[in-house]
C-alpha positions in Angstrom: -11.1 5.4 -6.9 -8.4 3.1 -5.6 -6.9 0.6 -7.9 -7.1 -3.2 -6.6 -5.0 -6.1 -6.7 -6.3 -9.7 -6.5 -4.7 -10.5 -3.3 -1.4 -10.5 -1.1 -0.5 -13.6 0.6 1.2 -13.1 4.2 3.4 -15.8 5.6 0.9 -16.8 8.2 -1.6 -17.0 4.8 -3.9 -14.1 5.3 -5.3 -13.5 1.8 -5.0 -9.5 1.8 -6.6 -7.3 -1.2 -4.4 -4.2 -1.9 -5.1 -0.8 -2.6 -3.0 1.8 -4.4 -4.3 5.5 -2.5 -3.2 9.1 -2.9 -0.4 8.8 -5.0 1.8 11.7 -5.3 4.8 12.3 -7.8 7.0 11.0 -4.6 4.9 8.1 -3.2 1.9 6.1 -2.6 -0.1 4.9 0.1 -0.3 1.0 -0.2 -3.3 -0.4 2.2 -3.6 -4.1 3.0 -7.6 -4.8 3.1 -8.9 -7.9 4.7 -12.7 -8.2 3.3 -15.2 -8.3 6.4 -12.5 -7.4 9.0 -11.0 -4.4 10.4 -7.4 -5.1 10.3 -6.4 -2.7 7.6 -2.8 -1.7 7.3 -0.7 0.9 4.9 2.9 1.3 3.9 4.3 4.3 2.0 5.8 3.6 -1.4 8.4 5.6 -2.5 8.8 6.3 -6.9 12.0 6.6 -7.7 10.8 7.3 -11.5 11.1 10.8 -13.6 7.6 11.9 -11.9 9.4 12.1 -8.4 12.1 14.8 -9.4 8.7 16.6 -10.9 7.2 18.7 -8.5 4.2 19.7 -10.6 4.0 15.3 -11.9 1.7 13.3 -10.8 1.7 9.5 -10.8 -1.1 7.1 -11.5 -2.7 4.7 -9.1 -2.6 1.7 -11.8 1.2 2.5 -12.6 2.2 2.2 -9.0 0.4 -0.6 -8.9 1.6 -2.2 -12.1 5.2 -1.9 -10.1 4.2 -3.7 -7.3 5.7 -7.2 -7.3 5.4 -9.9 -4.8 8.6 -9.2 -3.2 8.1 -5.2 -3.4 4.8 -6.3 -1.7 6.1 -8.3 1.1 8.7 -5.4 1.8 5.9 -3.2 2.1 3.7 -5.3 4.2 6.6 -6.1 7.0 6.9 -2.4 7.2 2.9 -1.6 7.5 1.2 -0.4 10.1 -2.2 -0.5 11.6 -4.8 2.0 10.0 -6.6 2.1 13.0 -5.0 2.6 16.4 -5.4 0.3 19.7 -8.4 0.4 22.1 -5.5 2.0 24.5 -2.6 4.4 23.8 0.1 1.3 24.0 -2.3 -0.8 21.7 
């Protein structure tokens, strides 16, 4: 189960609930929710920590997540990108 943060506020001031999914001993997949909408976006994270030079290491969704601060978050969410893709192949 996915770990969840209160919320991520955007510059425009979307509230944005955050998931921490499939994380590796590399990386994480960080998904921007918005409750009720489909607007869902991801980012990969990379770990720098021991766990990454690890093959066989596995890190935890909370402990990636407990690394997350705001500006680590804001990083992430300029770089996201829509889960889903446009109604036509330019979007």
């Amino acid at each position: 189960m996915p770990v969840r943060r209160t919320t991520y506020v955007a510059p425009d001031g979307a509230r944005w609930d955050v998931d921490v999914q499939v994380p590796g001993a590399s990386n994480a997949m960080i998904v921007f929710r918005v409750p009720g909408e489909r607007r869902d976006r991801y980012a990969w994270h990379a770990w720098h920590g021991p766990e990454a030079r690890n093959v066989t290491g596995r890190l935890t969704a909370q402990k990636v997540m407990d690394s997350l601060d705001e500006l680590t978050l804001a990083r992430l969410f300029r770089r996201s990108m829509p889960v889903q893709a446009g109604r036509t192949p330019l979007g």
